[in-house]
Each structure stands twice: as structure tokens, then as C-alpha cells.
VOLUM-303100 format. One record per atom (N, C-alpha, C, O): residue in three letters; atom name; x, y negated, z negated. Coordinates in Angstrom, 2 decimals. Each point is the difference from the previous one (the first is absolute). Layout:
BEGIN
ALA;CA;X;Y;Z
...
This chain:
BEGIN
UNK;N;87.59;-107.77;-116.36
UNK;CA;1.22;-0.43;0.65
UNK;C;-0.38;-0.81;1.23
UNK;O;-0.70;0.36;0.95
UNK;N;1.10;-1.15;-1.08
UNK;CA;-0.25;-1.52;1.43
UNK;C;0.73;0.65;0.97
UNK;O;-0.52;0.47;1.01
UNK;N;1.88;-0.42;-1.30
UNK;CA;0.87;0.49;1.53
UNK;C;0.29;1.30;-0.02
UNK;O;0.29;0.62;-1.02
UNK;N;-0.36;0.01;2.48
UNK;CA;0.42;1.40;-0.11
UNK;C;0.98;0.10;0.12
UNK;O;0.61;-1.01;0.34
UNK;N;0.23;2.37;-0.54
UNK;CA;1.24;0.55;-0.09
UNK;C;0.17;-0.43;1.40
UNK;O;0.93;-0.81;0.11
UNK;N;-1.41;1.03;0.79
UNK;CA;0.73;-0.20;1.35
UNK;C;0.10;-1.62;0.25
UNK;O;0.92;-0.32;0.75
UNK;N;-1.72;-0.71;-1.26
UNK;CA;0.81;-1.27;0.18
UNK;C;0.63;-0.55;-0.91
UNK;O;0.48;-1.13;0.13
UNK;N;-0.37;2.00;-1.44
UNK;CA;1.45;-0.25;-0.61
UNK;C;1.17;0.20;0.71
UNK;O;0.99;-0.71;0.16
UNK;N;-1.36;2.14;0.35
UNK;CA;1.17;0.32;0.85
UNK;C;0.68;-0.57;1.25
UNK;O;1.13;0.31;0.37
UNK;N;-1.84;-1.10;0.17
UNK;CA;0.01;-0.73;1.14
UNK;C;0.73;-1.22;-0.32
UNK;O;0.86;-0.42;0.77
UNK;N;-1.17;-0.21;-1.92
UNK;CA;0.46;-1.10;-0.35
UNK;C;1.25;0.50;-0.94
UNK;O;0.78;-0.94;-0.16
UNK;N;-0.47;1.84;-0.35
UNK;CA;1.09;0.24;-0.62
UNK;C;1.37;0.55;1.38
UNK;O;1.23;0.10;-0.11
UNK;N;-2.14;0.14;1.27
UNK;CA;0.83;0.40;0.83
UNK;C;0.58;-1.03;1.32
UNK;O;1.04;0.21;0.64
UNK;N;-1.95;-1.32;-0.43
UNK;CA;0.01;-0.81;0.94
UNK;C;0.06;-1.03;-0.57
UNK;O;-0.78;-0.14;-0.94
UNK;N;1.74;-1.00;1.28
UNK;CA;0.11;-1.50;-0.29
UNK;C;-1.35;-1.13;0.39
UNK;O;-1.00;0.11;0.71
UNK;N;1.31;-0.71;-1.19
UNK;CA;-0.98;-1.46;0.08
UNK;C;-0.47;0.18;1.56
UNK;O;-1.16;0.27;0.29
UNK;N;1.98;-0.42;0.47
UNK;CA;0.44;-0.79;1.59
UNK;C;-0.56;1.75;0.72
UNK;O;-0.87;-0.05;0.87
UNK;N;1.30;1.22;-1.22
UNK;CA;-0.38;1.05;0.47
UNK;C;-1.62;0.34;-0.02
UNK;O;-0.57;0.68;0.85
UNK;N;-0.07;-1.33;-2.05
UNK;CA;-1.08;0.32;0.02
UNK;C;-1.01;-1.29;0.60
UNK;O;-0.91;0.26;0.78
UNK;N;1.18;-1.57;-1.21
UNK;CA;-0.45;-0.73;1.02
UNK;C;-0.13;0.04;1.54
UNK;O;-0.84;-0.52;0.73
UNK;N;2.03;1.37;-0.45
UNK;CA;-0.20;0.04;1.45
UNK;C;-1.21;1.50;0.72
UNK;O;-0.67;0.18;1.01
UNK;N;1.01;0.64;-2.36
UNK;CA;-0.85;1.27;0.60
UNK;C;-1.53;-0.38;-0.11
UNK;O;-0.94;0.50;0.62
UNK;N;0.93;-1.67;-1.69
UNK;CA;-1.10;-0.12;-0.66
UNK;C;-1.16;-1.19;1.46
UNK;O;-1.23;-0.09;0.04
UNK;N;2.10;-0.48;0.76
UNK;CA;-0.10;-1.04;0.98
UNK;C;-0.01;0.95;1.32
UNK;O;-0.57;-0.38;1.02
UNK;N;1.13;1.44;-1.08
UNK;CA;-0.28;0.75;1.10
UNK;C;-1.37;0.81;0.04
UNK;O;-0.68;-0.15;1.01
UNK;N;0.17;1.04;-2.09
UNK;CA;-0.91;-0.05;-0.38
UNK;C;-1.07;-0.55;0.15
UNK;O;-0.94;0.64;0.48
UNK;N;0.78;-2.20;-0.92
UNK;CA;-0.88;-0.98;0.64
UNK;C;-0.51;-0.05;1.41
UNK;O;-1.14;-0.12;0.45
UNK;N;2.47;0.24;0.21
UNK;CA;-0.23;-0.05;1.57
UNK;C;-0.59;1.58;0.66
UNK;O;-0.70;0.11;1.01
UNK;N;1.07;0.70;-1.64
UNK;CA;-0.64;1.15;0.22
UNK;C;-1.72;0.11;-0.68
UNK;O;-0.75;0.95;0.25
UNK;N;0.49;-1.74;-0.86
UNK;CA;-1.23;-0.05;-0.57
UNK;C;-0.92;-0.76;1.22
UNK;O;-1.08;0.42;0.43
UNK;N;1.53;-1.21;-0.13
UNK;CA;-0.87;-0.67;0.81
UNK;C;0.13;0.31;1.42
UNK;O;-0.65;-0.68;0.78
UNK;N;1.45;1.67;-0.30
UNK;CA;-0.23;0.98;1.06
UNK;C;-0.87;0.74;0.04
UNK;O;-0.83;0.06;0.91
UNK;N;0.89;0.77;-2.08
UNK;CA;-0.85;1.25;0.19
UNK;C;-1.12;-0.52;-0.57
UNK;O;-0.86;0.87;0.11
UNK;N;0.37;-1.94;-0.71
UNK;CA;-1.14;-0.76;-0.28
UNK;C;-0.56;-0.10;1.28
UNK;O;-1.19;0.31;0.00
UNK;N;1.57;-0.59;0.94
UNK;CA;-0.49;-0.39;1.46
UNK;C;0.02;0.89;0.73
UNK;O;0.09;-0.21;1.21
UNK;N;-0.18;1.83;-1.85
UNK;CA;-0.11;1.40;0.99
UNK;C;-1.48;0.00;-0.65
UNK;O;-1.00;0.06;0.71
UNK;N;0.95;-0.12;-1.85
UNK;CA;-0.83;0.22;-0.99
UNK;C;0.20;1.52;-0.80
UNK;O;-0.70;0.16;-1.00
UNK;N;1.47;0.77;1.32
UNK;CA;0.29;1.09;-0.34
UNK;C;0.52;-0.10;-1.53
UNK;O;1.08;-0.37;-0.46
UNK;N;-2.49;0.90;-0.26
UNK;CA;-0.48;-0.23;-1.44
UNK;C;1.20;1.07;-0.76
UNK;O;0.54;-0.24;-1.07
UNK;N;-0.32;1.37;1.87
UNK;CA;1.54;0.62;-0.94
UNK;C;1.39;-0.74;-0.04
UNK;O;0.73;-0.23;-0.97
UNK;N;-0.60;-0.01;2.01
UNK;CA;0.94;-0.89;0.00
UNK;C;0.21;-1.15;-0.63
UNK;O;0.97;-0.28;-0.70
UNK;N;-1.74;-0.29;0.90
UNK;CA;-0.45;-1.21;-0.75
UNK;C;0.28;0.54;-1.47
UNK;O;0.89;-0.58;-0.63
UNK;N;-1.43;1.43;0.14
UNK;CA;-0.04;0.61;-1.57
UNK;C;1.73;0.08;-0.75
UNK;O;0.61;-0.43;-0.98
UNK;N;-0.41;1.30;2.22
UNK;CA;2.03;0.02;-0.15
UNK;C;0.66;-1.06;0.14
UNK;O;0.93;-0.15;-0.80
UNK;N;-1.16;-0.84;1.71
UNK;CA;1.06;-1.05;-0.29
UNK;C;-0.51;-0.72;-1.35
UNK;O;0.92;-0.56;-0.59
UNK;N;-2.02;0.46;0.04
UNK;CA;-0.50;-1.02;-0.84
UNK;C;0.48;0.63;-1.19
UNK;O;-0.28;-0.62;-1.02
UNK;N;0.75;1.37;0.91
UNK;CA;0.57;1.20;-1.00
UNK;C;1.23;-0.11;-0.21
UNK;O;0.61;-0.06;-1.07
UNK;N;-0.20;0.03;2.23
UNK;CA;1.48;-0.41;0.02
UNK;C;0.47;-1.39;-0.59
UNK;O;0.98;-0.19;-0.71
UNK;N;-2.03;-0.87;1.24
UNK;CA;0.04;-1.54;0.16
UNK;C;-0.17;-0.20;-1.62
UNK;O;0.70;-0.82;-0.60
UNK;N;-1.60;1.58;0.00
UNK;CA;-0.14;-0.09;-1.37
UNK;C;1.34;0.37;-0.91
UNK;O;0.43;-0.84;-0.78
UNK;N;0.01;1.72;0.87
UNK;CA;1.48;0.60;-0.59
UNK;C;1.16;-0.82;0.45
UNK;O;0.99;0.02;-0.73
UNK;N;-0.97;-0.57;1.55
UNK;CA;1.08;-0.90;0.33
UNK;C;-0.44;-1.27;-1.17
UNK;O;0.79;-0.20;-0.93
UNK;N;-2.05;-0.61;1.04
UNK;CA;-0.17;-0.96;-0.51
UNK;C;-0.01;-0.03;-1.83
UNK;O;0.27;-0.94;-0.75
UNK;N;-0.59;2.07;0.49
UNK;CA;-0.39;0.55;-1.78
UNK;C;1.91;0.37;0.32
UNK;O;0.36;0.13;-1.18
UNK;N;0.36;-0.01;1.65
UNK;CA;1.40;0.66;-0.42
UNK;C;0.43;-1.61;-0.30
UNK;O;0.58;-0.45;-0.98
UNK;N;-1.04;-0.22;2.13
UNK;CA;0.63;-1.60;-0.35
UNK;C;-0.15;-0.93;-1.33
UNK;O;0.63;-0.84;-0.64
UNK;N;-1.83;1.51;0.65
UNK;CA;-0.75;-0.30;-1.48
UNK;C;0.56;0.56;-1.25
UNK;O;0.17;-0.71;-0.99
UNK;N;0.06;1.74;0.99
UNK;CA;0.89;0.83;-1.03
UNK;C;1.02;-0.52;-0.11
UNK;O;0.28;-0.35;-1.14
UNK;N;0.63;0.06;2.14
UNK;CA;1.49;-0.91;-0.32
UNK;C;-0.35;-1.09;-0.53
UNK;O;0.99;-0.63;-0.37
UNK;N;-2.35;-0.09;0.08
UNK;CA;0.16;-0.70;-0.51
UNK;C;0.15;-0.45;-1.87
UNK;O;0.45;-0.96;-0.63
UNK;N;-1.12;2.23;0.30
UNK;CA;-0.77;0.54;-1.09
UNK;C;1.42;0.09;-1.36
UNK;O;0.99;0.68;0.28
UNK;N;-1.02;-1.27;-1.38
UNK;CA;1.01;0.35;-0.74
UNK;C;0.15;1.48;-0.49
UNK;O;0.96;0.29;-0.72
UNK;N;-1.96;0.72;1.10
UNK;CA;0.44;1.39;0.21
UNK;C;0.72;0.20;0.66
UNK;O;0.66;0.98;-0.35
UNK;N;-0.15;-1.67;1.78
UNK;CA;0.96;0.66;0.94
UNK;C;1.43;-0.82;-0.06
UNK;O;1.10;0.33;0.43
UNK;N;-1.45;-1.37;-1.02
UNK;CA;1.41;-0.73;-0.33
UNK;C;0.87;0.96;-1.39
UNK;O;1.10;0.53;-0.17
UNK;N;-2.08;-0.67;-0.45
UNK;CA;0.68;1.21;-1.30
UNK;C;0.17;1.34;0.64
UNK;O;1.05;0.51;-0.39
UNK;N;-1.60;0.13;1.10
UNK;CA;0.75;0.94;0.48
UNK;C;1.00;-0.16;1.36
UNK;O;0.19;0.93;0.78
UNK;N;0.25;-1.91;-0.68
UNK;CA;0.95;-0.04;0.87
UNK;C;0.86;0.71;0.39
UNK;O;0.20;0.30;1.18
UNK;N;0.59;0.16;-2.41
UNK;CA;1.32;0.58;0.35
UNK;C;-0.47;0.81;0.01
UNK;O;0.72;0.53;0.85
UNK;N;-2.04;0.85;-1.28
UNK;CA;-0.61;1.03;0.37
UNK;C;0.30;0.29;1.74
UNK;O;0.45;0.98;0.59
UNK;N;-0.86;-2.15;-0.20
UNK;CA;-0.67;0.32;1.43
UNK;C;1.34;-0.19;0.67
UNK;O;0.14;0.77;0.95
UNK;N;1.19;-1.81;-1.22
UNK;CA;0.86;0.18;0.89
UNK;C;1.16;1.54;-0.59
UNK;O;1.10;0.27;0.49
UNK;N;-1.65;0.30;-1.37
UNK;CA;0.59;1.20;-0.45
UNK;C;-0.63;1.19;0.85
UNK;O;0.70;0.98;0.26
UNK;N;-2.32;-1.08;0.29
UNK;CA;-0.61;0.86;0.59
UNK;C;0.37;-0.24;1.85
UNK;O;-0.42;0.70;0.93
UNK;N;1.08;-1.60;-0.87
UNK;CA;0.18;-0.49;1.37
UNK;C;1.24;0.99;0.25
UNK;O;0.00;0.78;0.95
UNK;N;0.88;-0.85;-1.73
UNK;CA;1.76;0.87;0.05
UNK;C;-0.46;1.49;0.19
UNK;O;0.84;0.90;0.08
């Protein structure tokens, strides 16, 4: 399995524009704590930064278009 359950879920739960932006905040938090050098930290946001970007990726995927109405049924 390429994507995990949790950035299916992410992307079945957050819009285009929601995840671009977490996904851009992220970024900027990467290159903060890049410049503490604090190697855990660093580990967690890049973790994060990854699941935002693979969720973006998944919306793109004709798996997540066919399950569409899945995901705005799991949203209600």
C-alpha cells in the first residue's frame, strides 16, 4: 500500500486549499527548526510535511476520485 490510512484520511477530510495551506505551513516550520538543528523535531515536522504532501497526492489518484462520495459520506 503506497498511502496510509492516515493520508487517506486527511485528504478525504480536508479540501484542496486546506491542505495546501497546512502543507505550506509546514514548509516554513521545516526550515525553522532546520536552523535549531534539533534532529527530533526536525523528524516530526518532516512527518507531518510528508502526510500533508502524499494526502495531496492521493486526491489526486483515480482511487480517491472514485471514492469520493465515500469520503464526503465519512465527513457527515
Amino acid at each position: 500500500m503506497f498511502f496510509t490510512d492516515y493520508q487517506k484520511s486527511l485528504a478525504c477530510k480536508l479540501s484542496k486549499g486546506e491542505l495546501r495551506k497546512k502543507y505550506k505551513n509546514s514548509e516554513k516550520e521545516l526550515k525553522q527548526v532546520a536552523k535549531t538543528g534539533n534532529e527530533i523535531t526536525l523528524s516530526k515536522v518532516m512527518k507531518r510535511h510528508g502526510n500533508y504532501e502524499y494526502a495531496m497526492l492521493y486526491q489526486k489518484t483515480p482511487e480517491f476520485r472514485g471514492h469520493k462520495v465515500r469520503c464526503v459520506n465519512d465527513r457527515l
